[in-house]
C-alpha atoms as an extended CHARMM CRD file, in Angstrom:
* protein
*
        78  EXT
         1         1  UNK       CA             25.7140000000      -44.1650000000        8.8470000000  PROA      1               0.0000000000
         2         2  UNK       CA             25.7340000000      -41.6960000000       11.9680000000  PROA      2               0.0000000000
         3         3  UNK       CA             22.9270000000      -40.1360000000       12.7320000000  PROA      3               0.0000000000
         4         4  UNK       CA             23.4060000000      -36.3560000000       13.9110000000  PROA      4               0.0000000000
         5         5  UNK       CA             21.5140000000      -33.4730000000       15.4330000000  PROA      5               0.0000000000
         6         6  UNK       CA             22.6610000000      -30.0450000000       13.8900000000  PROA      6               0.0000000000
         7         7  UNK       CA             21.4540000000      -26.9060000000       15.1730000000  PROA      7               0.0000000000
         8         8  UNK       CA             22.3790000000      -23.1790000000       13.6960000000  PROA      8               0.0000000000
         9         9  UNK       CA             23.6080000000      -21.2980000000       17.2830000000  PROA      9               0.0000000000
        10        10  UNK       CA             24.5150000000      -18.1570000000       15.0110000000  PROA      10              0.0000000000
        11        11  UNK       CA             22.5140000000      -17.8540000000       11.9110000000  PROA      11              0.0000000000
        12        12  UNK       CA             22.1220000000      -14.1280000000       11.6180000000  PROA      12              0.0000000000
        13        13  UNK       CA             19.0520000000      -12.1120000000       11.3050000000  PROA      13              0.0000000000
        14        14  UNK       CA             17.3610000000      -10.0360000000        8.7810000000  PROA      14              0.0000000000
        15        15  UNK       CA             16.9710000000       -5.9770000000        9.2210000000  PROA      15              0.0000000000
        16        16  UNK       CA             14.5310000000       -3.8450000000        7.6000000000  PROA      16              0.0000000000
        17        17  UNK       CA             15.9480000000       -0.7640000000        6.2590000000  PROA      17              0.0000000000
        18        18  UNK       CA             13.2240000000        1.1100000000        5.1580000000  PROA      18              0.0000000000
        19        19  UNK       CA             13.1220000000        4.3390000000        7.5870000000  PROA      19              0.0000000000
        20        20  UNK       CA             16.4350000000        5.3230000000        5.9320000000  PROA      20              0.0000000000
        21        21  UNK       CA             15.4460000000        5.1900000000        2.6100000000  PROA      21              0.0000000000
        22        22  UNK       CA             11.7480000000        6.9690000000        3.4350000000  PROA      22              0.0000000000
        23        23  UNK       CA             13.5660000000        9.9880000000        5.0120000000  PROA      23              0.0000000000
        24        24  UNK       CA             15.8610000000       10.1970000000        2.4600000000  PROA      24              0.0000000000
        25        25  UNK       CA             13.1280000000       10.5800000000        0.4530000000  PROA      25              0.0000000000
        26        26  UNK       CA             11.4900000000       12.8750000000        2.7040000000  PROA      26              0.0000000000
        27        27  UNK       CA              7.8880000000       10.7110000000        2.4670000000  PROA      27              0.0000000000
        28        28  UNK       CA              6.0390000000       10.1440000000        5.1540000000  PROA      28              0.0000000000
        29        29  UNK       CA              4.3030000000        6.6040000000        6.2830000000  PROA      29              0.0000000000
        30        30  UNK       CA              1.4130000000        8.3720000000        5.7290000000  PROA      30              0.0000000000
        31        31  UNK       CA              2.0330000000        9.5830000000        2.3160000000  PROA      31              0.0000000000
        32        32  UNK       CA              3.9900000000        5.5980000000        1.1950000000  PROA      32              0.0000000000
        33        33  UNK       CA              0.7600000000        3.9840000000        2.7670000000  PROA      33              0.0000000000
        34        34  UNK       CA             -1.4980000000        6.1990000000       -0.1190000000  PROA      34              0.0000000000
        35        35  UNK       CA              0.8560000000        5.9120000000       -3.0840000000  PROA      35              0.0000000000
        36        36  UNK       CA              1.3310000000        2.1400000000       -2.4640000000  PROA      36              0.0000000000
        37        37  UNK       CA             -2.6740000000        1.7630000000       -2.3720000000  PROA      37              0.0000000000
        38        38  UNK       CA             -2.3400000000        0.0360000000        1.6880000000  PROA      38              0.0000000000
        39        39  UNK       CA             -2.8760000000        0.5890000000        5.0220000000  PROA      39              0.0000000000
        40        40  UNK       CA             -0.4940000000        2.6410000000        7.4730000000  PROA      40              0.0000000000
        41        41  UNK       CA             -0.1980000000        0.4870000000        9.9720000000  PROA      41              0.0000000000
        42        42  UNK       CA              1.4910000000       -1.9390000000        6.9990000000  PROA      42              0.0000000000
        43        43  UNK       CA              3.8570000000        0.6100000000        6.6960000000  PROA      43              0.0000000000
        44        44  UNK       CA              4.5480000000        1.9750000000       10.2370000000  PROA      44              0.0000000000
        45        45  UNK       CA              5.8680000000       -2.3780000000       10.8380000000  PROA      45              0.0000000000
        46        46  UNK       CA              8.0320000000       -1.9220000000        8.3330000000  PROA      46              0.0000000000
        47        47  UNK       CA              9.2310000000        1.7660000000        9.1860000000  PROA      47              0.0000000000
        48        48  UNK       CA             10.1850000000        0.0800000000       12.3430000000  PROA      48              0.0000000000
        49        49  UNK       CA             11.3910000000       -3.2880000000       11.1820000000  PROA      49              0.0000000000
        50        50  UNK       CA              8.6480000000       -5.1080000000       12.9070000000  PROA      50              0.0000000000
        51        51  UNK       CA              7.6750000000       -7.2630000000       10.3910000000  PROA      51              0.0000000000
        52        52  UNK       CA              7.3390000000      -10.7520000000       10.8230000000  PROA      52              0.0000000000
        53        53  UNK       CA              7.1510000000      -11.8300000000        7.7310000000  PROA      53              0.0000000000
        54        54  UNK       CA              7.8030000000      -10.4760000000        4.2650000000  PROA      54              0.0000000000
        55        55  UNK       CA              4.8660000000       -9.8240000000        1.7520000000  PROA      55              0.0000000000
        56        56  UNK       CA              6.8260000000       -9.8020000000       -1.4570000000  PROA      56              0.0000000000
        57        57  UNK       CA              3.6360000000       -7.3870000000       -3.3170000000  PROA      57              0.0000000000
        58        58  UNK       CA              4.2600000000       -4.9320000000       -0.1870000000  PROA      58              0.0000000000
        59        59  UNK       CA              8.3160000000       -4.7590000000       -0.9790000000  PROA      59              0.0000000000
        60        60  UNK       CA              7.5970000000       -4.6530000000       -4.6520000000  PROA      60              0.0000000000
        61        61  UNK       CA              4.8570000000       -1.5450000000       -4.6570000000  PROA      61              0.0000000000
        62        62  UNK       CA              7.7290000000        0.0970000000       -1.5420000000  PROA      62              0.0000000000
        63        63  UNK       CA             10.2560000000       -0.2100000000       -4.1280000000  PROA      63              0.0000000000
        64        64  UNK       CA              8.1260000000        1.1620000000       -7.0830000000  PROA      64              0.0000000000
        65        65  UNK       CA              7.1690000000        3.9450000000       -4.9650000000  PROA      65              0.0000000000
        66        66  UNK       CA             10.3570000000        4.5840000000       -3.6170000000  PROA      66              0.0000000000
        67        67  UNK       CA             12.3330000000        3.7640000000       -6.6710000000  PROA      67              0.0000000000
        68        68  UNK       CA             15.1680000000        1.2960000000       -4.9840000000  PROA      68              0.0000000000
        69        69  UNK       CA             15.6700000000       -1.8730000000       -5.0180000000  PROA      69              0.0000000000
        70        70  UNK       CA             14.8480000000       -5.1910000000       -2.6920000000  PROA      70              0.0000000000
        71        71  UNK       CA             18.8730000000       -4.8760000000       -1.5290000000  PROA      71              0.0000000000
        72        72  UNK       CA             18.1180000000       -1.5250000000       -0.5310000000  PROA      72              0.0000000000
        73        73  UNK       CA             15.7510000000       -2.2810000000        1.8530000000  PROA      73              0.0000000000
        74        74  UNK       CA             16.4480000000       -5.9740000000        3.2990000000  PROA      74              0.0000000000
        75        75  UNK       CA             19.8520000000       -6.5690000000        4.7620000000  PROA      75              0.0000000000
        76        76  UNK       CA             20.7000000000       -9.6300000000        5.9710000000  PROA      76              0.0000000000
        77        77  UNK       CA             23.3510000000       -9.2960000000        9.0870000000  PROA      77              0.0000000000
        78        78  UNK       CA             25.5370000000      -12.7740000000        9.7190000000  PROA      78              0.0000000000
């Protein structure tokens, strides 16, 4: 048996999609942040796709709110 060192080079990366979907909503970051029951600056890292990592309650009260889906808001790019 061979032992073997595998690495991903090219494994993609995940975007955040949630500006598109706020201003087709016309809501503000301000107004999500209150009807979600959080803080802006939660929001304004996701508005700009600087999250580091997900908080499945946050996407599940943005998607309530917003009425879309998990899909609609996380894209992952190969």
């Amino acid at each position: 048996m061979e032992n073997k060192l595998y690495s991903l080079a090219k494994y993609g990366h995940i975007e955040i999609q949630l500006k598109e979907i706020m201003d087709s909503h016309e809501i503000s970051r301000n107004a999500l942040a209150r009807a979600i029951d959080t803080r802006f600056e939660v929001i304004d890292k996701w508005y700009k796709g600087n999250i580091e990592k997900i908080d499945t309650d946050i996407l599940a009260r943005i998607c309530f709110a917003l009425q879309c889906e998990p899909q609609d808001i996380i894209r992952y790019v190969p």
